[in-house]
C-alpha positions in Angstrom: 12.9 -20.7 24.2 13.6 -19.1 27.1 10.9 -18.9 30.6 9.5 -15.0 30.2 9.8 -15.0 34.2 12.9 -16.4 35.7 14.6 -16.6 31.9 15.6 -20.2 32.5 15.7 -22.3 28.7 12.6 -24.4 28.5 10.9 -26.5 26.2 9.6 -24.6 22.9 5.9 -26.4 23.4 6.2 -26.1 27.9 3.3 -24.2 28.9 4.4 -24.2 32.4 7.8 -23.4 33.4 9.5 -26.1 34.7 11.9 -23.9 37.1 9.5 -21.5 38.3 6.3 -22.3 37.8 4.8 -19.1 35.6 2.8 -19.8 32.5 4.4 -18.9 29.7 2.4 -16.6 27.3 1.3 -18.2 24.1 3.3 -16.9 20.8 1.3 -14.2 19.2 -0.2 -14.7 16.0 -0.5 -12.4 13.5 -3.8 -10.9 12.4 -5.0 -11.6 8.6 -5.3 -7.7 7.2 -7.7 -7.7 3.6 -6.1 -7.2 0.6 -6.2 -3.1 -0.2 -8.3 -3.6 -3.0 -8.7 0.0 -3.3 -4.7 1.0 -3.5 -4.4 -2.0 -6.2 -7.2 -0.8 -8.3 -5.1 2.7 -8.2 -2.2 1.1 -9.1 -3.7 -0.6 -12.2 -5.3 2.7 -13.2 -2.4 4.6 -12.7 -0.3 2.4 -14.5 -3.0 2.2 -17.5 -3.1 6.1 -17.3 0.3 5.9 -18.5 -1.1 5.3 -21.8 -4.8 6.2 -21.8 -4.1 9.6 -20.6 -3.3 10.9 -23.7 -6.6 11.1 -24.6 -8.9 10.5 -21.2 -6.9 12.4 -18.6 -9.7 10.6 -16.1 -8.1 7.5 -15.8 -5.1 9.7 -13.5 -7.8 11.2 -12.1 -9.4 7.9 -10.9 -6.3 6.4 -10.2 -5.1 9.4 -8.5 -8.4 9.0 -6.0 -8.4 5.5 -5.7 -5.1 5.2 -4.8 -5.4 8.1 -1.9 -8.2 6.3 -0.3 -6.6 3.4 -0.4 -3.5 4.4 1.1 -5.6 6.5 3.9 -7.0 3.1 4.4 -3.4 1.1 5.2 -3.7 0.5 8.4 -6.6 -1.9 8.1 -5.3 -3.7 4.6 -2.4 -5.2 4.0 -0.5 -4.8 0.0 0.0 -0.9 1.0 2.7 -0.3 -1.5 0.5 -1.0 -4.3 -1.3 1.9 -3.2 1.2 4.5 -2.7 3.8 3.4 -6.2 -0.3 4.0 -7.7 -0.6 7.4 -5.9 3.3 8.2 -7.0 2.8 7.4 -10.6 -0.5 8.9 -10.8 0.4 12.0 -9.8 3.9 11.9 -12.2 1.4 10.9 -14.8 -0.7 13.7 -14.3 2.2 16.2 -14.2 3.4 14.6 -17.5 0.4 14.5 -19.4 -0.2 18.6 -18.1 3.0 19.5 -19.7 2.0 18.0 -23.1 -1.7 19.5 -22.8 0.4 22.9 -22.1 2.9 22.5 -25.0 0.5 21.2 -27.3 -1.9 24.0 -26.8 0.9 26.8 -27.0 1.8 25.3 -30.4 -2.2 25.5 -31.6 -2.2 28.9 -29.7 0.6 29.8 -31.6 -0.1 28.9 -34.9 
């Protein structure tokens, strides 16, 4: 490593610099986030609504909400895709399952 004063190379363990004399800043270590248990229960939901939206439209719904607060919430958690690929597919689920509703119902409509 190199001194963060003078720029000198040092020991990787030196607390003092050898050349100059400045202490060396420890390395940073990262901070643990929480798992987003929110965005991963919205991912599982959405992806179940994949299915069970065919006859309960709530489980898009629920994923749908889940998955916003939980990507709202990313800044403090840490598995933050989960929750947007659940906000994504629920909202492609939703669309999906609307155009069925809407097809299906013109056909009874229509009959």
């Amino acid at each position: 490593m190199f001194c963060n004063n003078c720029g000198k190379e040092i020991d990787d363990k030196a607390v003092v610099c050898p050349h100059c004399g400045v202490a060396q800043k420890a390395l940073e270590q990262t901070e643990k986030k929480p798992v987003n248990g929110l965005g991963i229960a919205g991912f599982v939901l959405s992806l179940l609504s994949l299915w069970l939206s065919v006859y309960f439209c709530i489980a898009s719904i629920i994923g749908l909400v889940l998955s916003a607060i939980g990507y709202a919430k990313r800044e403090k958690h840490s598995l933050n895709g989960l929750a947007l690929a659940g906000l994504i597919i629920s909202i492609v689920t939703l669309v999906i399952w609307g155009i069925v509703w809407l097809a299906v119902g013109s056909v009874i409509i229509g009959m």
